[in-house]
Backbone as JSON, one array per atom type, in Angstrom:
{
  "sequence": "XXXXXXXXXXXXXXXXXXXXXXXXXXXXXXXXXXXXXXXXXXXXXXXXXXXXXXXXXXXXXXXXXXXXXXXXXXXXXXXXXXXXXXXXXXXXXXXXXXXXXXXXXXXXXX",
  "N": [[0.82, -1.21, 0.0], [2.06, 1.26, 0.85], [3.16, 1.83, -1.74], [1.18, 2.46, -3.66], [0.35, 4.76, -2.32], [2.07, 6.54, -2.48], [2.5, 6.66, -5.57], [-0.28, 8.25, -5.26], [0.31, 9.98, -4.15], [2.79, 11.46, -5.93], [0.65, 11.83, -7.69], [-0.35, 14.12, -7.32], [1.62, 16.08, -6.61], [2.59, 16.51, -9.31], [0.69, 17.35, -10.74], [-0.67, 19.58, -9.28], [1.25, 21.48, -7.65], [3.11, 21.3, -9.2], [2.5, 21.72, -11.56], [1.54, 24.06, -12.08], [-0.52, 27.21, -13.1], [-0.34, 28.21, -16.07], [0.64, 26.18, -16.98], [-1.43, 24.43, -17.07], [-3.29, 26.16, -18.75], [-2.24, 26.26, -20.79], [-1.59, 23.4, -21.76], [-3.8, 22.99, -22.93], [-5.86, 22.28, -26.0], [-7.66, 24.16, -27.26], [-7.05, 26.78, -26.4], [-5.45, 29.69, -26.9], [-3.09, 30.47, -26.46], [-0.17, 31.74, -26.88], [-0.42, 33.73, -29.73], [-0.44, 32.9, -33.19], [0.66, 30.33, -32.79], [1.07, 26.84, -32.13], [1.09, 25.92, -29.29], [0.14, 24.26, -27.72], [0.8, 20.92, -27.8], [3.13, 20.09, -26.92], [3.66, 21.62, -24.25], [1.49, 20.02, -22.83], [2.87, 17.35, -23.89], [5.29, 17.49, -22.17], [3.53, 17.78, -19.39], [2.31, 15.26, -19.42], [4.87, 13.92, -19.3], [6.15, 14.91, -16.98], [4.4, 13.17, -14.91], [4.82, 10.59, -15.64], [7.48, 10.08, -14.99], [7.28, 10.12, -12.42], [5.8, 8.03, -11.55], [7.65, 5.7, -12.97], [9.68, 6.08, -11.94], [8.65, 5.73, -8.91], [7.35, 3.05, -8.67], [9.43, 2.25, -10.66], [9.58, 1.01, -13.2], [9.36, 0.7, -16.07], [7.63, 0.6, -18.01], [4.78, 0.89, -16.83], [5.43, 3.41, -16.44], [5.09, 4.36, -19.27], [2.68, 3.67, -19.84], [1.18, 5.65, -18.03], [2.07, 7.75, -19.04], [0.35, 7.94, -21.85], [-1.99, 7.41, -20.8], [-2.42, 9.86, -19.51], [-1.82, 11.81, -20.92], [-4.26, 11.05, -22.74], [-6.31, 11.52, -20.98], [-6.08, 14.46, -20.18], [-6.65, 15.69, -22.65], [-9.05, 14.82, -23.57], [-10.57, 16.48, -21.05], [-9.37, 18.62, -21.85], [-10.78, 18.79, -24.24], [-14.09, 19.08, -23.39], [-15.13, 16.57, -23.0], [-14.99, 15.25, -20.35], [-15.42, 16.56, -16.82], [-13.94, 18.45, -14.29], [-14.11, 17.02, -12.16], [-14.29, 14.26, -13.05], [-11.95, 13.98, -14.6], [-9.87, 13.55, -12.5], [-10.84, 12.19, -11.03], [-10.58, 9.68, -12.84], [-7.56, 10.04, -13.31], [-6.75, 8.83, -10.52], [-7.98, 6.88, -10.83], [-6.35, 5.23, -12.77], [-3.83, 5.33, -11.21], [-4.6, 3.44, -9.51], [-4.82, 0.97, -11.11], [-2.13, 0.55, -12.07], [-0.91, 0.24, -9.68], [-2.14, -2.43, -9.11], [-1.41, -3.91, -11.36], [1.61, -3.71, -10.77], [1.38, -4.99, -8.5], [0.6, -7.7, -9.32], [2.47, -8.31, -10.43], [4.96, -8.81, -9.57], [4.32, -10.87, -8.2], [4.35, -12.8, -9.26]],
  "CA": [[0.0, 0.0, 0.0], [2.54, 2.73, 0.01], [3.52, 2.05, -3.36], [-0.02, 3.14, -3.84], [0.24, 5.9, -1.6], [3.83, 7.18, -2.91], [1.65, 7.03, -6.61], [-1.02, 9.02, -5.17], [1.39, 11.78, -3.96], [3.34, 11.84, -7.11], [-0.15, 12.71, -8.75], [-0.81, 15.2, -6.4], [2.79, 16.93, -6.74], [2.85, 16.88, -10.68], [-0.91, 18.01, -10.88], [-0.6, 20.94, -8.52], [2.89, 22.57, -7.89], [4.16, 21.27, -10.58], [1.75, 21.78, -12.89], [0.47, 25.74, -11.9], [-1.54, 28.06, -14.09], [0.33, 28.58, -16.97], [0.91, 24.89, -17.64], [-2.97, 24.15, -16.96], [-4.1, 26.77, -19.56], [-1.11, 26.09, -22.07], [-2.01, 22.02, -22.42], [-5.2, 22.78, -23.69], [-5.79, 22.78, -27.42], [-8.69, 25.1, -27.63], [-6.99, 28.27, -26.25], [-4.52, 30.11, -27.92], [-1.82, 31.59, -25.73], [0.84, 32.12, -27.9], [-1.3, 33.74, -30.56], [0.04, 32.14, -33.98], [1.66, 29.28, -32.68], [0.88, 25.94, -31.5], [2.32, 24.84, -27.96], [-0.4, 22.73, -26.38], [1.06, 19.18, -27.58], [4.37, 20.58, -26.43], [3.12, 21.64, -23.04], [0.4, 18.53, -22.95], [3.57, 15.58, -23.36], [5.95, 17.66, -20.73], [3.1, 17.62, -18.48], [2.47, 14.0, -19.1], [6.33, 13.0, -18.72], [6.3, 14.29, -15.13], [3.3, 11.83, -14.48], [5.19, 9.08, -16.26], [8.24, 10.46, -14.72], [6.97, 10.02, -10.64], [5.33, 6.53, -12.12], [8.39, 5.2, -13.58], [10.53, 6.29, -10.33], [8.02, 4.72, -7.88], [6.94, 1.49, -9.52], [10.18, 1.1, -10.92], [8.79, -0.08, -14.07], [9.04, 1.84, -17.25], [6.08, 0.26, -19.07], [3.77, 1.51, -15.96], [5.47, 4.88, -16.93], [4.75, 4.74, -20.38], [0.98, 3.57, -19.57], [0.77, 7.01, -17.42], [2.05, 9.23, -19.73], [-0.1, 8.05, -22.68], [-3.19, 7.62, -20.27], [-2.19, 10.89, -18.81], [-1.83, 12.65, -22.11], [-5.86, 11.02, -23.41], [-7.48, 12.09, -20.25], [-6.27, 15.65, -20.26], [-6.86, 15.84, -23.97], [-10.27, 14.93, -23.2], [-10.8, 17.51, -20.3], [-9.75, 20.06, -22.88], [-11.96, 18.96, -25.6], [-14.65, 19.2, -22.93], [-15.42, 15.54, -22.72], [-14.68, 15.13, -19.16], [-15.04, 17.55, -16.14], [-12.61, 18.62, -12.96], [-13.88, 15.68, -10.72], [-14.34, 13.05, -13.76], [-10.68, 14.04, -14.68], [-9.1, 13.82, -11.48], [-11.15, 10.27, -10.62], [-10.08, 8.58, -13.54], [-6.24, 9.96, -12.87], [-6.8, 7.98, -9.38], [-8.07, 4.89, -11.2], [-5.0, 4.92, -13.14], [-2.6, 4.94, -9.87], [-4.96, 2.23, -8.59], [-4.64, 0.08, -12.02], [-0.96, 0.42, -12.12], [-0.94, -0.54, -8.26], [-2.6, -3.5, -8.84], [-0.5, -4.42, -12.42], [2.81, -4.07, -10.61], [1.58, -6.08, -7.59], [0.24, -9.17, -9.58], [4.16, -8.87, -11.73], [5.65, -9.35, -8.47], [3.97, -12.17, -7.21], [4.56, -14.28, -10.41]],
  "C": [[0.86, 1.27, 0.0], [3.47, 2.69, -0.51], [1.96, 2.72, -3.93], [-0.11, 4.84, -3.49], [1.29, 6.6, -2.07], [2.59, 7.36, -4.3], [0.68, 7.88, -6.45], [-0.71, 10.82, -5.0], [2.06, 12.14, -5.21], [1.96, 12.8, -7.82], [-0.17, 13.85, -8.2], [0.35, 16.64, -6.57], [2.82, 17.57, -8.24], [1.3, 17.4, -11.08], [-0.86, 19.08, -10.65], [0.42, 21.84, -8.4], [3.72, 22.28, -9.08], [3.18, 21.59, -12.01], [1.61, 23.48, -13.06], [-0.2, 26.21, -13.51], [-1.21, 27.9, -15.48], [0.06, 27.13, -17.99], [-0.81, 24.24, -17.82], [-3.88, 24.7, -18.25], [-3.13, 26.12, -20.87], [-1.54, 24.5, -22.67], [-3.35, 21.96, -23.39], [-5.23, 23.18, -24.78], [-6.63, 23.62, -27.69], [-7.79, 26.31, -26.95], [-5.94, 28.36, -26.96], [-3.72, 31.36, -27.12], [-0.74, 32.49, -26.43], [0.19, 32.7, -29.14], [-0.03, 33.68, -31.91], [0.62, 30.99, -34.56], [1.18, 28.55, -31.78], [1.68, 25.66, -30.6], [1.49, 24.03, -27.6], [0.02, 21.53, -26.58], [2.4, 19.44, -27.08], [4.22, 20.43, -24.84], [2.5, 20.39, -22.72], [1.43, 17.42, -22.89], [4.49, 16.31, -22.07], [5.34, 17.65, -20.02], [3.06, 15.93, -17.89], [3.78, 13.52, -18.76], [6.73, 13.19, -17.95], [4.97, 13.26, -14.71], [4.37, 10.85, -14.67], [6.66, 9.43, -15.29], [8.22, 9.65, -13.0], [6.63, 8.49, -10.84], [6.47, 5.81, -12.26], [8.99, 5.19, -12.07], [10.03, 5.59, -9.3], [7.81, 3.3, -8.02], [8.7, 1.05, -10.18], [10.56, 0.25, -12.79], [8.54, 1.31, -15.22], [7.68, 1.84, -17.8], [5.12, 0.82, -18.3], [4.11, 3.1, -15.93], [4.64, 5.17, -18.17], [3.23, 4.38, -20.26], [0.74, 4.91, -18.94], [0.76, 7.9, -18.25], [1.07, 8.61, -21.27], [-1.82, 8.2, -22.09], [-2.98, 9.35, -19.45], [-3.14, 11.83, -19.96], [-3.58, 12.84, -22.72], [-6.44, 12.24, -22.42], [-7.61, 13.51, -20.0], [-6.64, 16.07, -21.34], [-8.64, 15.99, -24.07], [-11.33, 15.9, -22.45], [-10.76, 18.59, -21.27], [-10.83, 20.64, -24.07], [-13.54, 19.07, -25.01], [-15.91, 18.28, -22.56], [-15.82, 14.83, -21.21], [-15.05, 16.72, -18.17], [-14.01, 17.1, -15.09], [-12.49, 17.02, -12.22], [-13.88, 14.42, -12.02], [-12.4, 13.03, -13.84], [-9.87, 13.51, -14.02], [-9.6, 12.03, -11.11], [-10.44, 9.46, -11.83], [-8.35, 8.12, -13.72], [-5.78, 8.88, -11.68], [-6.51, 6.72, -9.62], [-7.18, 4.4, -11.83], [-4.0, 4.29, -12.2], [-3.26, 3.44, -9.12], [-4.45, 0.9, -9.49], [-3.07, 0.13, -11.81], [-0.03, -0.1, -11.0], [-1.01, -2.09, -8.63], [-1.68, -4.61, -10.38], [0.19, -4.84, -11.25], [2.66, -4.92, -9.23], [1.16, -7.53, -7.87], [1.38, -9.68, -10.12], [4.76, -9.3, -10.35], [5.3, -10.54, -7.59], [3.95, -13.44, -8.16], [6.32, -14.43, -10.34]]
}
């Protein structure tokens, strides 16, 4: 359980202080910060590769990185396109850390 709990804090760190304002508005493809110029998939994978980043480091386990940062990458993609809201967002980030919990504890017991 805190390999769970270490995953839960990672989200929590790269979500919030690590993420702030800037990076929150910038991932999203509908606004237009930079006016002329595309950054949100720019912004959008560096956000995901601290997810995959804290993932990889805790777990250990690249492939449970690379599952974060591509499930990272959909579900904010989604939020932006206005598929998802705040709390759907944020629960399904959870259910991630729980799935990737429960992966790397069935690899270890084989």
């Amino acid at each position: 359980m805190v390999i769970l709990a270490l995953l839960l804090i990672g989200h929590a760190l790269a979500d919030y202080p690590l993420q702030g304002d800037w990076i929150a508005k910038a991932k999203n493809h509908k606004l237009d910060l930079v006016p002329g110029e595309v950054i949100w998939l720019g912004v959008l994978v560096c956000h995901a590769s601290i997810h995959a980043a804290f993932v990889w480091a805790i777990t250990g386990s690249g492939w449970l990185g690379l599952a974060e940062f591509v499930a990272h990458a959909v579900i904010d993609y989604a939020k932006s396109d206005g598929r998802l809201t705040y709390n759907q967002d944020q629960l399904l980030h959870v259910l991630c850390k729980v799935v990737w919990f429960t992966a790397l504890t069935l690899l270890m017991q084989n």
